[in-house]
PLY file of the C-alpha trace (Angstrom):
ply
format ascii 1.0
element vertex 90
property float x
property float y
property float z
element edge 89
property int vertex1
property int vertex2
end_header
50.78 0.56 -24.90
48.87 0.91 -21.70
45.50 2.36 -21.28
46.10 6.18 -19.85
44.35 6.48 -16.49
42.87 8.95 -14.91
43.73 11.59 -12.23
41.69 11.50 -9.47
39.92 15.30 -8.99
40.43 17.18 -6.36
37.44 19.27 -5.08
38.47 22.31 -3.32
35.76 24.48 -1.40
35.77 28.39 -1.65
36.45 29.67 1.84
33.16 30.52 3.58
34.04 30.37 7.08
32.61 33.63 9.11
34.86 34.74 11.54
34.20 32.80 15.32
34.62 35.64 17.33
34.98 35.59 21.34
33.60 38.55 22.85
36.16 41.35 22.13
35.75 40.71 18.12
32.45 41.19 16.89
31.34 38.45 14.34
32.04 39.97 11.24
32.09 37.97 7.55
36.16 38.01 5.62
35.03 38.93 2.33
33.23 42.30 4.18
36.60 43.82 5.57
39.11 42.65 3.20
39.84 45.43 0.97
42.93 47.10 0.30
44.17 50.03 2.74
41.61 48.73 5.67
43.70 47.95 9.05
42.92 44.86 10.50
43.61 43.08 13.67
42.76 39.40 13.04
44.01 35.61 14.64
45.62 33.21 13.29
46.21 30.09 15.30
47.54 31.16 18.89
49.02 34.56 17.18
47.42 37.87 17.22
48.12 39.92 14.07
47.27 43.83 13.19
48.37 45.72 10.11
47.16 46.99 6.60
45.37 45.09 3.72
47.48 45.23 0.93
46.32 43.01 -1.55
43.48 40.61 -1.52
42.87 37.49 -4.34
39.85 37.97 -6.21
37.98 34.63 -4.82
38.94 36.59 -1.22
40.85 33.03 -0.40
44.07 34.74 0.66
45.33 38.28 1.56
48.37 40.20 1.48
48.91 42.09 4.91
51.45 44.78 5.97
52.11 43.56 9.59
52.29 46.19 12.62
55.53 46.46 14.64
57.75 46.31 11.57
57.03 42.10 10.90
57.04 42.59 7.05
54.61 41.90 4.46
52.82 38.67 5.07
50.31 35.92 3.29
47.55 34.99 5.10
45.18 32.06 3.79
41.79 33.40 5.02
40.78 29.97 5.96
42.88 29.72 8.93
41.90 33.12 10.21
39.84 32.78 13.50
38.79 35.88 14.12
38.66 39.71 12.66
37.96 42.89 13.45
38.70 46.51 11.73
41.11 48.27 14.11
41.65 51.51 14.84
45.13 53.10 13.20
47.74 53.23 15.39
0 1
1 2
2 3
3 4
4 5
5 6
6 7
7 8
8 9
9 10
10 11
11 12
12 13
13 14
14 15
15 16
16 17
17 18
18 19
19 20
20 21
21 22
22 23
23 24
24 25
25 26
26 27
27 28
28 29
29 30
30 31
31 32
32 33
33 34
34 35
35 36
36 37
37 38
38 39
39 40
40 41
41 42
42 43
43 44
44 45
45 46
46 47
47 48
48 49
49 50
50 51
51 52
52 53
53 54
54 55
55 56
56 57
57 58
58 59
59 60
60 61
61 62
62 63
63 64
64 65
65 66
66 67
67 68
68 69
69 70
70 71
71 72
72 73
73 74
74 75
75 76
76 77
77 78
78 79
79 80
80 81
81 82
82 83
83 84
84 85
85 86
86 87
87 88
88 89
């Protein structure tokens, strides 16, 4: 019989990145916006996203959004959003 071994742990850090906004988006914290039924226009990467909080995860790491424009209901890992603003309803 061999000697079990152990896994190594992984160490994953809560999301605390505030938004880097240029001048258009005002610098505004995830966790303050992200609530359910508040439209948001937000990056990710090069694309530009806008639509309607549907869901959020309780440790605010990920969001459920209602795209704009008819794209669907979409995931979004808060991490890779650059920058976000509350928008106006369209």
């Amino acid at each position: 019989m061999t000697p079990a071994r152990s896994m190594p742990k992984l160490h994953l850090a809560a999301p605390t990145k505030v938004a880097n906004a240029g001048p258009s988006l005002p610098c505004t914290k995830h966790e303050d916006i992200l609530t359910p039924g508040n439209h948001l226009r937000f990056r990710v990467g090069p694309e530009t996203l806008s639509g309607v909080v549907d869901a959020v995860m309780a440790d605010k790491s990920c969001f459920w959004i209602w795209a704009d424009g008819g794209m669907g209901r979409r995931l979004i890992a808060a991490g890779d959003v650059a920058a976000i603003e509350a928008a106006t309803a369209q």
